[in-house]
KEGU-123587 format. One line per 10 residues: their letters; for each residue x, y, z of N, C-alpha, C, O. Coordinates in nm, 4 decimals. Atoms other than C-alpha are relative to their C-alpha. Layout:
a) X Y Z X Y Z X Y Z X Y Z  ...
END
This chain:
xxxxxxxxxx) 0.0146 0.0499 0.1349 -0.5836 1.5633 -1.4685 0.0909 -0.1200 -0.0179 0.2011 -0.1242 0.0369  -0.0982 0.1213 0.0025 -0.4514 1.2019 -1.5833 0.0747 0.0349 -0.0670 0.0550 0.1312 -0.1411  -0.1029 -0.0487 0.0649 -0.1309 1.1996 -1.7108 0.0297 -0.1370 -0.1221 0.0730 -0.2482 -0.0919  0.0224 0.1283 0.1027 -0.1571 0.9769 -2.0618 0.1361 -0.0824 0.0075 0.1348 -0.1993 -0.0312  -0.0842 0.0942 -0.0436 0.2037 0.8685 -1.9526 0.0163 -0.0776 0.0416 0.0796 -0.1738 -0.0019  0.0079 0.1052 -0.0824 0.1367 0.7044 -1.6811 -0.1576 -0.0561 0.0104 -0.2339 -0.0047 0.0922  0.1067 0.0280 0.0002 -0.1658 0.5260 -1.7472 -0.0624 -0.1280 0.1093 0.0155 -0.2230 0.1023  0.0652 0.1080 -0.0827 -0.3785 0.2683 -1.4838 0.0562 0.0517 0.1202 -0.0093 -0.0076 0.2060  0.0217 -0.0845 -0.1437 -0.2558 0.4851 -1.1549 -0.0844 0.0888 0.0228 -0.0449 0.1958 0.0690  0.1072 -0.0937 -0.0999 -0.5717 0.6487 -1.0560 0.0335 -0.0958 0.1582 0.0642 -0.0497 0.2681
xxxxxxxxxx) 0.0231 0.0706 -0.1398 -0.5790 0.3536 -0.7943 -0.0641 -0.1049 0.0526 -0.1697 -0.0976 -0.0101  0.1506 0.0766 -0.0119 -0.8050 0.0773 -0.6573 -0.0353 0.0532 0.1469 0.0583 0.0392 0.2256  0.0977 0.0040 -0.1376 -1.0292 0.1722 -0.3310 0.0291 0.1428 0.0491 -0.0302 0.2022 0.1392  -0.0153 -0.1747 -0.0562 -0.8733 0.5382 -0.3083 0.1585 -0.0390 0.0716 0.2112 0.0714 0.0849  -0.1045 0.0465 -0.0099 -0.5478 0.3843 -0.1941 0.1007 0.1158 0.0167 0.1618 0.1541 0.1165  -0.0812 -0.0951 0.0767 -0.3669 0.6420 -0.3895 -0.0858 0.1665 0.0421 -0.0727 0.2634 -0.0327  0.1111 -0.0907 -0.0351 -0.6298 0.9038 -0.2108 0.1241 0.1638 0.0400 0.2338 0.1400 0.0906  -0.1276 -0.0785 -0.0449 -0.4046 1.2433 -0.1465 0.0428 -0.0221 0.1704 0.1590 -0.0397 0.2073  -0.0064 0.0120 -0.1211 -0.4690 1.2140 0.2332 0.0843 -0.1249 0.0006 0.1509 -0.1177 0.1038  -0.1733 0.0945 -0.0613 -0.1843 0.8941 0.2369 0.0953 0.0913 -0.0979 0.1845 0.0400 -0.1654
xxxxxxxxxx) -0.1555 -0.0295 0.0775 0.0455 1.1192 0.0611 0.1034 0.0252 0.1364 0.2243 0.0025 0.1337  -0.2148 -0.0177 -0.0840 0.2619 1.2320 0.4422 0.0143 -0.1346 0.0617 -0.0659 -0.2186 0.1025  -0.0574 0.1508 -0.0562 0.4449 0.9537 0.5540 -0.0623 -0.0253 0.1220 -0.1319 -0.1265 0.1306  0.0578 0.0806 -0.1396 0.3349 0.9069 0.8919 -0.1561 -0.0338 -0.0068 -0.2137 -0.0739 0.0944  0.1047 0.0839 0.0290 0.0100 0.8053 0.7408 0.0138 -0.0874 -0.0200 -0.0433 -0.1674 0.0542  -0.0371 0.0931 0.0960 0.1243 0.5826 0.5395 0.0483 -0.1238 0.1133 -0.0071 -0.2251 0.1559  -0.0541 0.1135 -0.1534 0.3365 0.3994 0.8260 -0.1395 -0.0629 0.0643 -0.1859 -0.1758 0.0485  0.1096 0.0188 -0.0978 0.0327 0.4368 1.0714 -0.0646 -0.1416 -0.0657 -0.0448 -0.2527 -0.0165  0.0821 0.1018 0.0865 -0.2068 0.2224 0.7812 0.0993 -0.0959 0.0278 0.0889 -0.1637 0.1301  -0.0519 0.1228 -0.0244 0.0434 -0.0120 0.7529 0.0577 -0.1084 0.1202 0.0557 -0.2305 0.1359
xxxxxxxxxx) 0.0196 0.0244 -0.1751 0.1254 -0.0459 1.1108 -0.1227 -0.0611 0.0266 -0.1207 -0.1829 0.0445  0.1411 0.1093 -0.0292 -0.2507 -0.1537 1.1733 -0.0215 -0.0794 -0.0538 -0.0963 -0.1623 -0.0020  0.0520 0.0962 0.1045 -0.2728 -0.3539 0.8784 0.0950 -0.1385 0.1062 0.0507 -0.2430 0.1537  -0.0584 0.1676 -0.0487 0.0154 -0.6027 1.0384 -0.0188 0.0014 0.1750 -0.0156 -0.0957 0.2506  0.0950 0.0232 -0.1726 -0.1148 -0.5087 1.4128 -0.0952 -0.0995 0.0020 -0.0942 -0.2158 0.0424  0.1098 0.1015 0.0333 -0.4039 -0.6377 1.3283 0.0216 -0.1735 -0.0225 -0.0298 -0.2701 0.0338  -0.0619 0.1591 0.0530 -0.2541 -0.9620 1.1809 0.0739 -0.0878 0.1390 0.0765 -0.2042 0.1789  -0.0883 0.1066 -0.0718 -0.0289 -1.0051 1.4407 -0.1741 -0.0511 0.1676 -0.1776 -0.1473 0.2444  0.0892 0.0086 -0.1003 -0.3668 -0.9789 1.6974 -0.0603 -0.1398 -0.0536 -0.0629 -0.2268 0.0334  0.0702 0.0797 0.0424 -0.5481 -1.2379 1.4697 0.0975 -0.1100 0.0065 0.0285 -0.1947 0.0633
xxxxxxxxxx) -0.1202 0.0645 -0.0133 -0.2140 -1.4689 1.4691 -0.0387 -0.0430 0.1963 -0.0915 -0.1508 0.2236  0.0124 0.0394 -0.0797 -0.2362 -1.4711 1.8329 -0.1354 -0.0441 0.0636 -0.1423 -0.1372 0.1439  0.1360 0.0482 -0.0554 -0.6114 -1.4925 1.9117 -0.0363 -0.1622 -0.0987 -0.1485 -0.2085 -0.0781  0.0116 0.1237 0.0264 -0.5586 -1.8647 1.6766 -0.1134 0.0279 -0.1374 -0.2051 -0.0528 -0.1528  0.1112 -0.0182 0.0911 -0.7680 -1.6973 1.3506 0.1303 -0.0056 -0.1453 0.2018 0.0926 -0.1652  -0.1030 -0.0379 0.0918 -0.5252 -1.7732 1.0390 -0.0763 0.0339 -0.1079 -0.0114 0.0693 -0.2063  0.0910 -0.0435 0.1298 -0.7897 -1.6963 0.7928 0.0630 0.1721 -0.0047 0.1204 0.2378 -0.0915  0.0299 -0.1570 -0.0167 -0.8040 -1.3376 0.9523 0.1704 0.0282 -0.0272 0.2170 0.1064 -0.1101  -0.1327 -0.0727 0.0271 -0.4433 -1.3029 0.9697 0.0576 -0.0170 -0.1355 0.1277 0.0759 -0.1757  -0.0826 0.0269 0.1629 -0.3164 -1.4253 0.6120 -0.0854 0.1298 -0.1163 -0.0405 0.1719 -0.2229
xxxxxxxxxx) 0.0423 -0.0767 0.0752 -0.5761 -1.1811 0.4882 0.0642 0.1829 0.0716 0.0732 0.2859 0.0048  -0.0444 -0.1311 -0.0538 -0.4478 -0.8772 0.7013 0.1207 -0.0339 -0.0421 0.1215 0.0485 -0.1335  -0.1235 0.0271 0.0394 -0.0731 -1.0045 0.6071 -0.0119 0.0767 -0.1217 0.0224 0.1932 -0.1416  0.0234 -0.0398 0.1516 -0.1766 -0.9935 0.2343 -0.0392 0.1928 -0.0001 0.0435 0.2650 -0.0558  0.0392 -0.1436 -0.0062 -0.3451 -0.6106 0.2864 0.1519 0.0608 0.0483 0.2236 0.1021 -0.0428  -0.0949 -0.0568 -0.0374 -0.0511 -0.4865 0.4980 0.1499 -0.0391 -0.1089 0.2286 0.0542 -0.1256  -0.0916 0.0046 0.0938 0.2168 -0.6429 0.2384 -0.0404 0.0826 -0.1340 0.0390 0.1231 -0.2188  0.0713 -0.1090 0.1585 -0.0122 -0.4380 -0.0543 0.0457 0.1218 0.0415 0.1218 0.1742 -0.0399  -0.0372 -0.0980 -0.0475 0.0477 -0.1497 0.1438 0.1542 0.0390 -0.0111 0.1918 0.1403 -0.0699  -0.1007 -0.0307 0.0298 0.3922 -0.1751 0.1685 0.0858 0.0176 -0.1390 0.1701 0.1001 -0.1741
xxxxxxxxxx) -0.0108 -0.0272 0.1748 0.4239 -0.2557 -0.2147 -0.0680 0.1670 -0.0627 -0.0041 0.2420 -0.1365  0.0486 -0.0968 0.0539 0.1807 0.0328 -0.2840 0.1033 0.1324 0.0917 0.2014 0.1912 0.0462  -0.0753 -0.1340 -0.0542 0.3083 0.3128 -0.0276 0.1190 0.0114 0.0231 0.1269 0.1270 0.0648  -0.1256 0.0487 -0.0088 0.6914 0.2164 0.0058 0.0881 -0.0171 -0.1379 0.1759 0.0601 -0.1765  -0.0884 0.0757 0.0909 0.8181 -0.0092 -0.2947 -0.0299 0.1314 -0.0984 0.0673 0.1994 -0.1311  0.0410 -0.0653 0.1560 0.6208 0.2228 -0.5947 -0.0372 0.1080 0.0429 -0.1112 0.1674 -0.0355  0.0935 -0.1364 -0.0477 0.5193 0.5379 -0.3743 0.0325 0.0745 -0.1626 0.0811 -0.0067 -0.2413  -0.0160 -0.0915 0.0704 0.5477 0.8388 -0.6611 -0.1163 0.0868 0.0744 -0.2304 0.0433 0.0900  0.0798 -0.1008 -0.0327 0.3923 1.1458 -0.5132 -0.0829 0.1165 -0.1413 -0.1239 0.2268 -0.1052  0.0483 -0.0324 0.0669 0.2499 1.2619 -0.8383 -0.0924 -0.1200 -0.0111 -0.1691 -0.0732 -0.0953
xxxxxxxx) 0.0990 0.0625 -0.0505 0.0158 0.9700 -0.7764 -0.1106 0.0059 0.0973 -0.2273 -0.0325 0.0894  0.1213 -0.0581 -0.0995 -0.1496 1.0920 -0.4860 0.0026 0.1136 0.0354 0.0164 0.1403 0.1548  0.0565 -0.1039 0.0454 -0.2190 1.4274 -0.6116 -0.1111 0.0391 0.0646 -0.1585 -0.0339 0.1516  0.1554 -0.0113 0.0121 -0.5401 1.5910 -0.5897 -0.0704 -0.0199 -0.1658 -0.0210 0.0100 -0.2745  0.0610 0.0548 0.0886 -0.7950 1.4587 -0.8135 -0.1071 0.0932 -0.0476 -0.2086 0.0431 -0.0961  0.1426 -0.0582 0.0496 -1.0318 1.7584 -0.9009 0.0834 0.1004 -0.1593 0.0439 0.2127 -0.1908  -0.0658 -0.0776 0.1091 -0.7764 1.8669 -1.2398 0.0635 0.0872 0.0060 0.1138 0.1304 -0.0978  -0.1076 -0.1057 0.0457 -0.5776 2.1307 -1.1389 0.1382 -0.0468 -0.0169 0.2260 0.0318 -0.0524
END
């Protein structure tokens, strides 16, 4: 159930999904996000990498800087 306190954390894309609530998810995602980047960085693609940068820095803002584990709850109201 939402909590009228904290209003606009459901999430965007599932983000906030319970499955990233244990940490070594959380790492892992973000780990590929700047893997990835650093692969696109070296294969000479800066499009690809500034957009994997940007994702993997969201990540760290979202799962790191602002985690709250009453955010990634389960979502069926109990």
């Amino acid at each position: 159930m939402a909590d009228p306190d904290r209003p606009g954390r459901k999430g965007v894309g599932g983000i906030r999904h319970p499955a990233m609530r244990p940490l070594w998810r959380r790492i892992a995602v973000t780990g590929a996000c700047f893997g990835w980047a650093g692969l696109e960085a070296f294969w000479g693609n800066p499009g690809w990498f500034w957009l994997f940068t940007a994702i993997g820095a969201y990540t760290v803002y979202e799962f790191f800087l602002t985690f709250d584990p009453r955010d990634f709850g389960d979502t069926d109201g109990e």
